[in-house]
C-alpha positions in Angstrom: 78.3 22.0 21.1 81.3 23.7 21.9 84.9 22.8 21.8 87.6 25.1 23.7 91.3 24.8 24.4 92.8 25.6 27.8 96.3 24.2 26.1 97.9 24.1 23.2 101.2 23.7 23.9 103.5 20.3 23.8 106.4 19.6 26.4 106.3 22.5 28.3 104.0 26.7 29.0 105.0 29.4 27.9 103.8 32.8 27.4 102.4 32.0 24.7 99.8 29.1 26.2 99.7 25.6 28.6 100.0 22.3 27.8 97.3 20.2 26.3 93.8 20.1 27.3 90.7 20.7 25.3 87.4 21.0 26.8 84.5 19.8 24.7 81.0 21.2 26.1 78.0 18.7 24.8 74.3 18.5 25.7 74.9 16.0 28.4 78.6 16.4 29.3 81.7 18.0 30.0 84.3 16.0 28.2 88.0 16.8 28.4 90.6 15.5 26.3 94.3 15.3 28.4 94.6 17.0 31.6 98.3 19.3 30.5 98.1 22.5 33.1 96.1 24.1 30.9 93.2 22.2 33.0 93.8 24.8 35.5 91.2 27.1 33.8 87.8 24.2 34.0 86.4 26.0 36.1 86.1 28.9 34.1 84.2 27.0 31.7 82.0 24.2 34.0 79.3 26.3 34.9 76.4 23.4 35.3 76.4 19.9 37.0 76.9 17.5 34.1 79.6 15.0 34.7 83.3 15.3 33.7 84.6 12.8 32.0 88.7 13.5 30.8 90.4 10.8 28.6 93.9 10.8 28.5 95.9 10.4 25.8 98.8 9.3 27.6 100.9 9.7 30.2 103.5 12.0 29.6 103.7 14.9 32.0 102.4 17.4 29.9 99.7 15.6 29.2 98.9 15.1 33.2 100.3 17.4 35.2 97.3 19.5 35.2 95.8 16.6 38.1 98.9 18.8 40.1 96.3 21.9 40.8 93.0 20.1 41.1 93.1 20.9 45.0 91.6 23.9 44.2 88.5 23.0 42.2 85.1 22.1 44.3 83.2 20.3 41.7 80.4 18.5 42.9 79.3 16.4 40.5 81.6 13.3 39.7 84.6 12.8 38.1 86.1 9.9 35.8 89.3 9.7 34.4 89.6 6.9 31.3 93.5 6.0 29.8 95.3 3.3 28.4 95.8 -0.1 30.6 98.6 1.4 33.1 96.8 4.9 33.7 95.4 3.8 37.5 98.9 2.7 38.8 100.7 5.8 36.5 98.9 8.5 38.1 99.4 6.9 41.6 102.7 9.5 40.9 100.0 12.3 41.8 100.7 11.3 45.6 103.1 12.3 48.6 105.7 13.4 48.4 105.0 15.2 45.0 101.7 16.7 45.4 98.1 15.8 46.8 97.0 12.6 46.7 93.7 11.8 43.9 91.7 10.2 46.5 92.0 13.0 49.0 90.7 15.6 46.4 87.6 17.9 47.5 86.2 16.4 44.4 86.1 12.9 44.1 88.0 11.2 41.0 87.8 7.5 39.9 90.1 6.5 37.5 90.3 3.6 35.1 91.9 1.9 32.4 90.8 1.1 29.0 91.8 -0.9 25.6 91.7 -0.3 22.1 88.1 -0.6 21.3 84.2 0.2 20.9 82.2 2.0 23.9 78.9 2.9 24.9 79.6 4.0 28.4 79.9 6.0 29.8 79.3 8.0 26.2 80.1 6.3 22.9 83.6 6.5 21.9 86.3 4.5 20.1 89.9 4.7 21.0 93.3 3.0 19.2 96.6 3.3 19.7 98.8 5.3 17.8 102.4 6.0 17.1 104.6 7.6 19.8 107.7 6.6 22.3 105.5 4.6 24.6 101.6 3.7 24.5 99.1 6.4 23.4 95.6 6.6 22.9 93.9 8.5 20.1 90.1 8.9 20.5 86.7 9.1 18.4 83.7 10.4 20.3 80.5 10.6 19.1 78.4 13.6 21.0 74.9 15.5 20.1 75.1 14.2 16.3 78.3 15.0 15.9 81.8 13.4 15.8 85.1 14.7 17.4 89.0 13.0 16.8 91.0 13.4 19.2 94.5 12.2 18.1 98.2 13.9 19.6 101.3 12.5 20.4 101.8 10.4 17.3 103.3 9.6 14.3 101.5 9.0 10.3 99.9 5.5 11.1 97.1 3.4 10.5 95.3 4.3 13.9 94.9 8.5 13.1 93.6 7.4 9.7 91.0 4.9 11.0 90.3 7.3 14.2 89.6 10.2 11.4 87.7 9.2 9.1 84.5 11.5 8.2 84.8 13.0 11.6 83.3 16.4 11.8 86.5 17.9 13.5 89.8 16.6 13.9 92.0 17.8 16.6 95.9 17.1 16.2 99.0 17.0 16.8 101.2 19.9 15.2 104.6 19.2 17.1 107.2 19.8 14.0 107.8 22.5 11.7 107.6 22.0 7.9 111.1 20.0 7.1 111.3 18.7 10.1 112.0 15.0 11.0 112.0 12.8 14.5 111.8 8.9 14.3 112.4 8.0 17.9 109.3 10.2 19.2 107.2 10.6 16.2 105.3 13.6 15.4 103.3 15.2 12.9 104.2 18.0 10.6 101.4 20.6 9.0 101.3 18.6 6.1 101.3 15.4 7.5 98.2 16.4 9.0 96.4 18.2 6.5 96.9 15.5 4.2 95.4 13.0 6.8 92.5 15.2 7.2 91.8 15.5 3.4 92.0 11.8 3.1 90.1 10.9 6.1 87.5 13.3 4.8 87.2 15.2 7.9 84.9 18.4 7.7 87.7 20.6 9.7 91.1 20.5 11.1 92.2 22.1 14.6 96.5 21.7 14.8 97.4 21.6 18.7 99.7 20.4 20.9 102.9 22.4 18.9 106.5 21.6 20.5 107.2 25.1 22.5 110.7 24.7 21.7 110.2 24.9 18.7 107.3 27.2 18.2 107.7 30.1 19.5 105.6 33.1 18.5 102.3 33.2 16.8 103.9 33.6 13.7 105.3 30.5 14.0 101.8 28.8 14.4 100.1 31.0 11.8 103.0 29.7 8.8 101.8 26.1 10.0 98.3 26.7 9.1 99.1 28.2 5.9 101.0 25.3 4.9 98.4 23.1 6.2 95.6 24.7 4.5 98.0 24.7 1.1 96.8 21.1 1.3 93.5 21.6 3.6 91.6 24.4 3.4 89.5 23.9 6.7 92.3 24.2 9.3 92.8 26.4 12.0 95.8 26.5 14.3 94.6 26.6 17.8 95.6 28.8 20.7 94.5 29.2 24.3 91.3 30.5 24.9 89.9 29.5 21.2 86.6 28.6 20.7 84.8 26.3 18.6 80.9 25.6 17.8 80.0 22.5 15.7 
């Protein structure tokens, strides 16, 4: 199975890469985790007819403005988008006079809302809310004997830890620097979420989604994986075009 990142930015590109999207490659699926412009490159990557399946975290415009360029993609096989009750009217912004409508795509989308909860369709997953300005979903999917977290946008709080726990990789949030504080949109820190990887026991760590206002070179990035793997070793800080295998 392979995990790869088409974004790793929060709030807005840059030269240095898009906003979120990651794009995990199973046996029986393409699953992708928000749809941020850096959605743009899937069809570099879907080279077979397995369904794509994208959960949204929520729906902040980085996190969906990648739906802005799907006119050009010619996918065949179908297409379902899963977020947080809201998500079907919310992306009814994806419409004249801002851009083309989602039900006169070339490939055809359907869209629906979920809870907090347990699922077997249409692949097993678990999803809770976590801690940001307005509601956002963090994920657990279980895929080919494995199990991915996917958890950005949020705060320290009872969901990330529940969301994380033994997974096999956990993908974050690394908005804020070292020091840094924000109460009114919460965000995580390196530390914060090393230390919820070492006591979730998660087998490894992938920091995404960093604010690009405030990180702004690779060095920046690399000093947040040191610090995170000061507290856990298994980290990597993502970037555009990185690729995982699990």
């Amino acid at each position: 199975m392979k995990v790869m990142f088409l974004g790793t930015n929060g709030w807005y590109s840059t030269g240095l890469g898009n906003t979120s999207c990651v794009l995990v490659e199973s046996e029986k699926y393409y699953v992708v985790l928000d749809a941020g412009d850096g959605i743009c490159k899937l069809e570099e990557y879907v080279k077979t007819e397995k369904p794509i399946i994208i959960f949204l975290s929520h729906l902040h415009l980085d996190h969906i403005i990648g739906f802005h360029v799907f006119n050009k993609f010619r996918f065949t096989q179908s297409i379902k988008v899963y977020g947080y009750n809201g998500t079907v009217n919310g992306l009814r912004i994806m419409d004249h006079p801002y851009t083309a409508p989602l039900n006169e795509l070339p490939s055809k989308i359907e869209i629906f809302d979920i809870e907090e909860g347990k699922y077997r369709q249409p692949l097993p997953f678990t999803c809770k809310l976590l801690l940001h300005a307005d509601p956002c979903l963090g994920y657990k999917f279980e895929l080919d004997d494995k199990v991915i977290s996917y958890c950005t946008d949020t705060g320290i709080c009872k969901g990330i830890y529940e969301l994380s726990e033994n997974t096999d990789l956990l993908i974050t949030e690394c908005s804020l620097k070292s020091g840094q504080v924000e109460t009114d949109w919460p965000h995580l820190r390196p530390e914060d979420a090393a230390s919820i990887a070492r006591e979730a026991h998660v087998n490894r760590l992938a920091l995404t989604h960093f604010d690009a206002s405030i990180y702004k070179s690779k060095e920046d990035r690399k000093l947040a994986e040191i610090a995170a793997r000061n507290i856990f070793q298994n980290t990597i800080a993502a970037y555009d075009g990185l690729e995982i295998e699990i």
